[in-house]
PAZAPA-4460 file (N, C-alpha, C; in steps of 0.05 Angstrom, whole numbers, plus 32768, in hexadecimal, padded with zeros to 4 digits):
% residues 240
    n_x    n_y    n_z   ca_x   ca_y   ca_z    c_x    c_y    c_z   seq   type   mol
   75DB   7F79   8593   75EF   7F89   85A1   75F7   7F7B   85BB     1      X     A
   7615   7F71   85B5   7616   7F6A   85DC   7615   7F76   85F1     2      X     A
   7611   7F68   8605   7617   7F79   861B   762C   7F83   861F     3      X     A
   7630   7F94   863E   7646   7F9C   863A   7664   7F90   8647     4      X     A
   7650   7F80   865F   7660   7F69   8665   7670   7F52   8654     5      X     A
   7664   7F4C   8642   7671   7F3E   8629   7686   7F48   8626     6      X     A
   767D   7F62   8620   769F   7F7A   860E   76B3   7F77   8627     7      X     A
   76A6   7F80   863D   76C1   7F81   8653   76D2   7F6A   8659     8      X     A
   76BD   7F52   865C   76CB   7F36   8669   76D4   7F23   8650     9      X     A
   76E9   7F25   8640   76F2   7F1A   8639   7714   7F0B   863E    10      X     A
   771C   7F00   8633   7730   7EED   8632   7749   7EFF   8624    11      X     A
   775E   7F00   862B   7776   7F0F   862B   7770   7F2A   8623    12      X     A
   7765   7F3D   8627   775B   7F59   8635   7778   7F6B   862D    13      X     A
   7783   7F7B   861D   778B   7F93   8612   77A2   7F9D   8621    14      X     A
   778A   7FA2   8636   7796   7FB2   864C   77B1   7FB0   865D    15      X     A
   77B4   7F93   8665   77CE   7F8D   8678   77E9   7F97   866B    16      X     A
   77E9   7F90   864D   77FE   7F96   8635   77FE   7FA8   8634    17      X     A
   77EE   7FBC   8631   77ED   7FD4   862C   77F3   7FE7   8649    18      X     A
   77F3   7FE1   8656   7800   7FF2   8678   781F   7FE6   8675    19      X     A
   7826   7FCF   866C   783D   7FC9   8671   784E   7FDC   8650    20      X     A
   783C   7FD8   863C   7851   7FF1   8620   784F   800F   862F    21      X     A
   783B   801F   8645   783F   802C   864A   7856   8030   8658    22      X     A
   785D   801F   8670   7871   8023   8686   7893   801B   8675    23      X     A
   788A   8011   8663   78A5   800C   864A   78B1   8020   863D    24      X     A
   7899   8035   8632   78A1   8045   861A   78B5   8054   8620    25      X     A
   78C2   8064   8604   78D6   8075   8611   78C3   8094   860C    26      X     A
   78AE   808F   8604   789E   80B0   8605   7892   80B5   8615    27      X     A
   7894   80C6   862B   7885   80CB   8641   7863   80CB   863E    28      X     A
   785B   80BA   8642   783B   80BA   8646   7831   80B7   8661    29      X     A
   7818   80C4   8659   780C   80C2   867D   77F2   80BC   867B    30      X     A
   77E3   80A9   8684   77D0   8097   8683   77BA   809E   8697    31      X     A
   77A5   80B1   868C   7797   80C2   86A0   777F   80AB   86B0    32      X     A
   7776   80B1   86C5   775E   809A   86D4   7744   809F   86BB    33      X     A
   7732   8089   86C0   771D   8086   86AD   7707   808A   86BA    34      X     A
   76F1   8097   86AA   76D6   80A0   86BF   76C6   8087   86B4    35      X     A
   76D1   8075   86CC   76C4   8053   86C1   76A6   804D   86B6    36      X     A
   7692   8066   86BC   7674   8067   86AC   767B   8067   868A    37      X     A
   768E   807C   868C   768A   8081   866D   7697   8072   865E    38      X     A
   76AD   8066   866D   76BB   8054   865C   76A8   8038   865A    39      X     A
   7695   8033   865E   768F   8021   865F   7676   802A   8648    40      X     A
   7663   803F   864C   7659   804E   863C   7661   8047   8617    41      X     A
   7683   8057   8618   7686   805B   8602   7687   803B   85F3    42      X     A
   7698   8023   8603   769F   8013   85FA   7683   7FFD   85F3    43      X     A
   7672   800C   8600   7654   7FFA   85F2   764F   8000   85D2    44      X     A
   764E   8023   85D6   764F   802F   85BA   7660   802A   85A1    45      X     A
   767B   801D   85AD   7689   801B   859B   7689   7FFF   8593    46      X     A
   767F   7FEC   859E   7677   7FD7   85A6   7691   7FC6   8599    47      X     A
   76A8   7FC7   85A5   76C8   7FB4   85A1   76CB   7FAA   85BE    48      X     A
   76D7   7F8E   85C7   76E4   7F86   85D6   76F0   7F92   85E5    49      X     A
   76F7   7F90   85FC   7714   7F99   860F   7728   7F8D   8608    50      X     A
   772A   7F74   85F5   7743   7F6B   85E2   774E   7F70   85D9    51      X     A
   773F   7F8A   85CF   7748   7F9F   85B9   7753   7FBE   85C8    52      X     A
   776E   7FC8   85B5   7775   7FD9   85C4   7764   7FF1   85BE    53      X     A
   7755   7FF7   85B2   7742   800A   85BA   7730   8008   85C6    54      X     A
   7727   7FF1   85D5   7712   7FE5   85EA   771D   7FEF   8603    55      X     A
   7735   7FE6   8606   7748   7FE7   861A   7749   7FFD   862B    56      X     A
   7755   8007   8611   7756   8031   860E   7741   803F   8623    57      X     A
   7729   803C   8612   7710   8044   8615   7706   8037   8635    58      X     A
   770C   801E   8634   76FA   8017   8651   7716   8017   8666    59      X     A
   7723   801C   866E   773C   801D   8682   7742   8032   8684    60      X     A
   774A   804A   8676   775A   805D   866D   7750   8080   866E    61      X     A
   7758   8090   867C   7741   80A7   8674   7747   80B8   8659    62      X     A
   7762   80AB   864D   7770   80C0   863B   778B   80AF   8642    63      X     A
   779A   80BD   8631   77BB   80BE   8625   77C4   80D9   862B    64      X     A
   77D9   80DE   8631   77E4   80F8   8629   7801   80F5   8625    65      X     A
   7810   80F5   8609   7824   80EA   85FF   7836   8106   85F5    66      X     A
   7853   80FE   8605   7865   8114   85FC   7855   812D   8606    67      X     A
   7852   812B   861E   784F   8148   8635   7844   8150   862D    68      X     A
   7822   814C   861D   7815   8154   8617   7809   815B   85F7    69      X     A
   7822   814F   85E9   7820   8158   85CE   780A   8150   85B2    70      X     A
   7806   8134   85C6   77F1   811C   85BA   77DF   8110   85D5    71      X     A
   77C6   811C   85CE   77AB   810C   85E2   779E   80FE   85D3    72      X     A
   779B   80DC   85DD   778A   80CC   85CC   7770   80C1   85E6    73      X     A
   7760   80C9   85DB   7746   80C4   85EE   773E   80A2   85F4    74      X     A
   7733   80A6   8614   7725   8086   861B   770E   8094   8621    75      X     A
   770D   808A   863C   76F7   8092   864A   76F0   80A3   8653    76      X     A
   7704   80B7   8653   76FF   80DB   8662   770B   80DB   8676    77      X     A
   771B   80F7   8683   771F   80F7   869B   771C   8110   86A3    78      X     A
   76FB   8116   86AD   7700   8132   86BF   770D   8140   86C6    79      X     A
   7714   8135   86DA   772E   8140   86EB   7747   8143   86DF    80      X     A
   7743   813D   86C2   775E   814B   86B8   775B   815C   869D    81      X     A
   7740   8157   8699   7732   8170   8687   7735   815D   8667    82      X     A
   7735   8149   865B   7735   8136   864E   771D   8136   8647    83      X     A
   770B   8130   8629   76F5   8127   8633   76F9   8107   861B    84      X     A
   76E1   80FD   8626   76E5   80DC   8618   76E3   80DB   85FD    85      X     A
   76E6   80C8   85F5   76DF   80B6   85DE   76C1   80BD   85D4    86      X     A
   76B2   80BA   85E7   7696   80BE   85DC   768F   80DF   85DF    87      X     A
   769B   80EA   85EC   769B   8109   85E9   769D   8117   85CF    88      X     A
   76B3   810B   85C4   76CB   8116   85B1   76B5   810F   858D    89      X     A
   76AA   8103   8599   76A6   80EF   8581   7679   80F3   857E    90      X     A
   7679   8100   8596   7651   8106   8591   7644   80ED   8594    91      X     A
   7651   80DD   85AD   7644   80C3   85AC   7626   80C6   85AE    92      X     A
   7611   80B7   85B0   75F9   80BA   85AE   75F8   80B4   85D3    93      X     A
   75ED   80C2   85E3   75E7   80C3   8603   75DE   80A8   860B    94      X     A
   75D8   8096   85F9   75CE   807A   8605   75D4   8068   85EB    95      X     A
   75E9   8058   85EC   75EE   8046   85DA   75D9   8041   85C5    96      X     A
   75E1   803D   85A8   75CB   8041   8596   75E1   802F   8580    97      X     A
   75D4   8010   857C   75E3   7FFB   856A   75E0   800B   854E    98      X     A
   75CC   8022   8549   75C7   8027   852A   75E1   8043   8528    99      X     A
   75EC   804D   853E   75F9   8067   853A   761E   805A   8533   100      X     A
   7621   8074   8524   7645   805E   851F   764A   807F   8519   101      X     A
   766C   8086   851C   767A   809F   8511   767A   809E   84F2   102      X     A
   766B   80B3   84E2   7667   80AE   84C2   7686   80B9   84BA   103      X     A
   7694   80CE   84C9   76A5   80D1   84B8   76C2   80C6   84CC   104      X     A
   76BF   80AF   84D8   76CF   80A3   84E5   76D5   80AB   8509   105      X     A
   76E5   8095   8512   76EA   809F   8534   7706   80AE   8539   106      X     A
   76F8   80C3   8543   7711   80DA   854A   771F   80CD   8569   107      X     A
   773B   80C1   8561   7745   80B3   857A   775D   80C8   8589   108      X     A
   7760   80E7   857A   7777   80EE   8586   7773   8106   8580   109      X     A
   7780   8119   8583   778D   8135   857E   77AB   813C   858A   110      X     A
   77B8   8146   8577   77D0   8152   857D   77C9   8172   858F   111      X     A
   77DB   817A   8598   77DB   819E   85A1   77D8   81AC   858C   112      X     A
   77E5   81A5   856F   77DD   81BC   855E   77C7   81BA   8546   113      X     A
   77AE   81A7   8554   77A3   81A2   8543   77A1   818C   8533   114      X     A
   77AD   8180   8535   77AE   8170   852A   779E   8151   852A   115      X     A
   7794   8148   851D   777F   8135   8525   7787   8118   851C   116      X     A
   777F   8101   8532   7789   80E6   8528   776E   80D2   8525   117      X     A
   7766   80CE   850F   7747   80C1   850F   7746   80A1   8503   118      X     A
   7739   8096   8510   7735   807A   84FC   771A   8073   84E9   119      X     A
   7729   8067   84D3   7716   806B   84BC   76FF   805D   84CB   120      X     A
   76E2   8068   84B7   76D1   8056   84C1   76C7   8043   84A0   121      X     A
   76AF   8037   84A1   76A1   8027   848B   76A9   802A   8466   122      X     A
   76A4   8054   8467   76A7   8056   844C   76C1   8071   844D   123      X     A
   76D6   8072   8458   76E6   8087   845C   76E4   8099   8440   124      X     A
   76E1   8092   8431   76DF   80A3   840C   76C8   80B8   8415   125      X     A
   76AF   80AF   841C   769A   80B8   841C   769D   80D3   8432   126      X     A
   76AB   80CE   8444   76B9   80E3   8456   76CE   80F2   8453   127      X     A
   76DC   80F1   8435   76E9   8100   8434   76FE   80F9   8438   128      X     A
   770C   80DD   8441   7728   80DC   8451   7732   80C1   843E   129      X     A
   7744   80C0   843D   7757   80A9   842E   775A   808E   8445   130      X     A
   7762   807E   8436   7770   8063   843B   7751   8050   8439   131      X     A
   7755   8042   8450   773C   8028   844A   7731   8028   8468   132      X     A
   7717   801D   8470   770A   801C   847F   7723   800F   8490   133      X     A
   771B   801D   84B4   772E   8004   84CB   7752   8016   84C2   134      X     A
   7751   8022   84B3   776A   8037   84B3   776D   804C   84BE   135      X     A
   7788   8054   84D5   7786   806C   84D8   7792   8088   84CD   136      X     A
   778C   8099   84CD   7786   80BB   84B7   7789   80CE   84CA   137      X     A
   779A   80DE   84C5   77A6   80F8   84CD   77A0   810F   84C4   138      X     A
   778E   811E   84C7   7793   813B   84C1   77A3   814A   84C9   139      X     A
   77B5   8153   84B9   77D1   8167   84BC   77CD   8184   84BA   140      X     A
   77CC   8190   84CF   77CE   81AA   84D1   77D9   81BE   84C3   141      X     A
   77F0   81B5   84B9   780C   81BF   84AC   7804   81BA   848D   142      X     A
   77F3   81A7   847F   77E9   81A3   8461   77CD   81A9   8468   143      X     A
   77B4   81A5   8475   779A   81A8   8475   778D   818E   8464   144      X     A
   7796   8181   8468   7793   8163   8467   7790   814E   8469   145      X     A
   7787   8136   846D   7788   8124   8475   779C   8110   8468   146      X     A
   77A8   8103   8476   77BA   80E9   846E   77B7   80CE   847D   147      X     A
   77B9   80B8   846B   77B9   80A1   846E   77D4   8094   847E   148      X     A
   77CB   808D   848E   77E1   8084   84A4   77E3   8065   84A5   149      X     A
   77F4   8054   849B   77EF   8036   8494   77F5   802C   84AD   150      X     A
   77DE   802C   84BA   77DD   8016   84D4   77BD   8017   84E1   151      X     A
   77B1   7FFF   84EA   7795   8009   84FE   779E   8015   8516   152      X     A
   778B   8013   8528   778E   801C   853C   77A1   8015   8553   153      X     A
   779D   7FFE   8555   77AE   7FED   8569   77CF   7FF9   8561   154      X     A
   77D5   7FF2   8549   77F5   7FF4   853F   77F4   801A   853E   155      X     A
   77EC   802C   853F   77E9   8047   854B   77F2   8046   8565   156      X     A
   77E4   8038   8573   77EA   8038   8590   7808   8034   8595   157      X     A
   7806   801E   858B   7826   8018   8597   7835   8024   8581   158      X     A
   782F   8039   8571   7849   8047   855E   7846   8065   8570   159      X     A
   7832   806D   857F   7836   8086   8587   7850   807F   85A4   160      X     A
   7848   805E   85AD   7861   8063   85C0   787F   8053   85B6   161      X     A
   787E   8060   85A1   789C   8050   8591   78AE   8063   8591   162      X     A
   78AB   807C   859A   78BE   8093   8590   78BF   80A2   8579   163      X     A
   78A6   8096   8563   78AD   80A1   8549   7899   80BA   854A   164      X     A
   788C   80C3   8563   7883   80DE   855E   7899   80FB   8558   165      X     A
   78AC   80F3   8557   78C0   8107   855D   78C4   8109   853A   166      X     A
   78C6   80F5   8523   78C4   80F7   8509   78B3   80FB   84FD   167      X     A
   789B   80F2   8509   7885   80F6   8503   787D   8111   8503   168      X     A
   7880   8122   8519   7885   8140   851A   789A   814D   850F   169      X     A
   78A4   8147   850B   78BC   815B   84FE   78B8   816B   84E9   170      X     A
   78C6   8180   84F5   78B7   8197   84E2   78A3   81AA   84EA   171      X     A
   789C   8196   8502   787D   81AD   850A   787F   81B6   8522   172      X     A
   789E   81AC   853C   789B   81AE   8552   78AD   81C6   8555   173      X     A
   78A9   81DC   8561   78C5   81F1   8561   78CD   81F2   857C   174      X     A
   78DF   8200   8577   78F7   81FD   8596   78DF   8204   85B2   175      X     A
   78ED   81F1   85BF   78CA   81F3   85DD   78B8   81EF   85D9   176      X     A
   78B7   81D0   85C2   789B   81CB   85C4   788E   81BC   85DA   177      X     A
   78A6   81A9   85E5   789F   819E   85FA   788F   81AD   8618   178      X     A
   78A3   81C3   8617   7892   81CB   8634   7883   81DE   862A   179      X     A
   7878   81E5   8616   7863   81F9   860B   7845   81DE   8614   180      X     A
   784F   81C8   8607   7836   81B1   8603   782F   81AB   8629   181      X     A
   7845   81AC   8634   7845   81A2   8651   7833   81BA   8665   182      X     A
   7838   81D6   8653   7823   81E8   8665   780D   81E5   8658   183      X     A
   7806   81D9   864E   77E4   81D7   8649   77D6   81D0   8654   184      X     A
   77BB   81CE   865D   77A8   81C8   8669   77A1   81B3   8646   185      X     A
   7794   81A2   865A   778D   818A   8640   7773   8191   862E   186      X     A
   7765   81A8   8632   7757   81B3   861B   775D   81C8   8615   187      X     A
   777C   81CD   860E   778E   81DA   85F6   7790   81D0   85EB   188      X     A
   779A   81E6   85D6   77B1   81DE   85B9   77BF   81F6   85B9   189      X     A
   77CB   81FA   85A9   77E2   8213   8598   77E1   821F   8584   190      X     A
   77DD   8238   8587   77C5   823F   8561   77EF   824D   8562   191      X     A
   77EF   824D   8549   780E   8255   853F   780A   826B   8528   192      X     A
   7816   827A   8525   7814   8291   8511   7830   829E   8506   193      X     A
   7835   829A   84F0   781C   828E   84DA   781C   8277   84DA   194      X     A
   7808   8272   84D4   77FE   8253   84D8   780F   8244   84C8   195      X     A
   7807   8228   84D4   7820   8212   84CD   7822   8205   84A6   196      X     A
   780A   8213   84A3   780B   820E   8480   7810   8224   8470   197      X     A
   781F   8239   847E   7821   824B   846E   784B   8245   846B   198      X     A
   784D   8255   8450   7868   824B   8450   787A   8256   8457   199      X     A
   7876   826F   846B   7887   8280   847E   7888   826A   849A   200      X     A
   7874   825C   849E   787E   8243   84B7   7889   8233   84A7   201      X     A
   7888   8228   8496   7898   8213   8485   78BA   8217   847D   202      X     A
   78BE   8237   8486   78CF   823C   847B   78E1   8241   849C   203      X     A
   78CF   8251   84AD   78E0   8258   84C9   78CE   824B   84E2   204      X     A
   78CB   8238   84E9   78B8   8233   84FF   78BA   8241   8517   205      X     A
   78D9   8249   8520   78E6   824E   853B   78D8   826C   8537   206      X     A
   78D6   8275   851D   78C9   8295   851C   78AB   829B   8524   207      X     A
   78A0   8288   8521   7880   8283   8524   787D   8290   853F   208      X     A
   7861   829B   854C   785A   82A0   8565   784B   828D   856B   209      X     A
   7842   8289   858A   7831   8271   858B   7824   8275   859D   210      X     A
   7805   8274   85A1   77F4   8274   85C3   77E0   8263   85C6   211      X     A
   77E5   825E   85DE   77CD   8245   85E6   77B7   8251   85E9   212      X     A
   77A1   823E   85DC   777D   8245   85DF   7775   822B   85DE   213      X     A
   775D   822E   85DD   7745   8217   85DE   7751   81FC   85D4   214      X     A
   7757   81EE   85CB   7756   81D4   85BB   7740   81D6   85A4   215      X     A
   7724   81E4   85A7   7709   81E5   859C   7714   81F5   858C   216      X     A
   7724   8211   8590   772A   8224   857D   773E   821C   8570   217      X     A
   7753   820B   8574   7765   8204   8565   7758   81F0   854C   218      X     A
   774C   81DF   854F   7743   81CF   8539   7729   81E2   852D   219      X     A
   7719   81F5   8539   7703   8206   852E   770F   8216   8512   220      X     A
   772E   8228   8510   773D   8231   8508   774B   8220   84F4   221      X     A
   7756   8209   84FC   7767   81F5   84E7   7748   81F2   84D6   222      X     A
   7731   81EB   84D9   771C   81DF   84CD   771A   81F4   84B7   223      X     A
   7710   8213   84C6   7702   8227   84A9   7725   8226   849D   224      X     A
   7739   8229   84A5   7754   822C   848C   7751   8217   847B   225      X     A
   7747   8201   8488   7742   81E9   846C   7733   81EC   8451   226      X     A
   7713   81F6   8467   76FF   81F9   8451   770A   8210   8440   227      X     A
   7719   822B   8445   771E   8237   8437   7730   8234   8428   228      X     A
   774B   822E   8430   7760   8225   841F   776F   8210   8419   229      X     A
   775F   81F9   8421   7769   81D9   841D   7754   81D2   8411   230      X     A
   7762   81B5   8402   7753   81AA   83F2   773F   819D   83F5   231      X     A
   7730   819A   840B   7715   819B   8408   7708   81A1   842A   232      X     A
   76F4   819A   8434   76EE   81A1   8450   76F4   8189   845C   233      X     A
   76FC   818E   8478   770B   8173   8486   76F4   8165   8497   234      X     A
   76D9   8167   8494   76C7   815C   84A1   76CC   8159   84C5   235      X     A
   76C5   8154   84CE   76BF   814B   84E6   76E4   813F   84FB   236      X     A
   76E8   8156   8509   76FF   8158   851C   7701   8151   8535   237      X     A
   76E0   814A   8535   76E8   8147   8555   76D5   815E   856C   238      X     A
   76CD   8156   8581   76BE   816D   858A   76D5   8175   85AB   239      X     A
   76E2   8181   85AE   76EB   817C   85C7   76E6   81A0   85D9   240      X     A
***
């Protein structure tokens, strides 16, 4: 296992590129401070480079918060803005452990309505989720699902600040979703009723009611609708 200095001090480092696609994009993102213990913490655990844009993420970054809130992708945590990290999210083990790894992959994101953005890990089949190891997988709120999303992680990054969250959502965002997502405190979500897989939202979204709670209860809720009425249980969402 290297150190952790190894992982940090390397040669063309993530990070510089990645502050400059933020101050570029046309989707409002806001790039929370990093609680520099943990990010350093997690990035042992995860044991990737700062080369790498989830090194980067993770050791610079406390979080993402993309489109006024609509998409949080975790680094290092940020207290002070109620975020919690990468290794929070995910049950890191309290002291780096080379034998521990995520069995049913790393949870790098959540949407407001539940929605979850994870990267495959070793045997993704064995967990339940499609595509191939190093791929990232979507669970869809709106199917109870998971889907294969053809890109790693890095090419995620830079597609959440391309503008194509707005197609990517479609369908699922109703009138004021923007400043519904913008009053949230960052451990919300939006439980919607009737829920987003039923075919009275499929049919009227703008009709739907909607109230902010936990983030915990929003994926607690998407999870038992799975095991009960989706095609199989969605394993492991994330702990926030």
């Amino acid at each position: 296992m290297r150190e952790i200095d190894e992982l940090v001090g390397v040669p063309d480092p993530a990070w510089p590129e990645l502050r400059q696609a933020f101050a570029a994009s046309d989707v409002p993102v806001r790039v929370l401070p990093a609680d520099p213990d943990e990010g350093r913490r997690c990035l042992l655990q995860l044991h990737v480079t700062a080369r790498s844009v989830l090194g980067a993420l993770t050791l610079h970054c406390g979080g993402l918060v993309l489109d006024d809130g609509w998409v949080r992708v975790y680094g290092a945590g940020s207290a002070a803005n109620g975020l919690p990290s990468l290794g929070r999210v995910n049950g890191f083990p309290a002291v780096p452990d080379p034998g521990w790894y995520p069995a049913d992959g790393l949870v790098v994101g959540h949407d407001v309505l539940g929605g979850v953005f994870c990267l495959n890990g070793h045997e993704p089949g064995r967990a339940g989720r499609p595509g191939v190891p190093g791929q990232m997988t979507y669970f869809a709120p709106d199917t109870l699902e998971w889907e294969a999303l053809d890109m790693g992680h890095s090419a995620w990054v830079w597609w959440l600040l391309s503008g194509r969250l707005e197609t990517f959502y479609d369908g699922l965002r109703h009138p004021g979703w923007r400043e519904e997502a913008a009053a949230l405190d960052l451990g919300q979500g939006i439980t919607v009723f009737p829920p987003l897989w039923t075919e009275e939202a499929h049919r009227d979204l703008a009709a739907t009611s909607r109230r902010a709670v936990a983030m915990r209860e929003v994926l607690g809720v998407t999870a038992d609708s799975a095991r009960q009425l989706g095609p199989a249980d969605p394993g492991f969402l994330g702990e926030v």
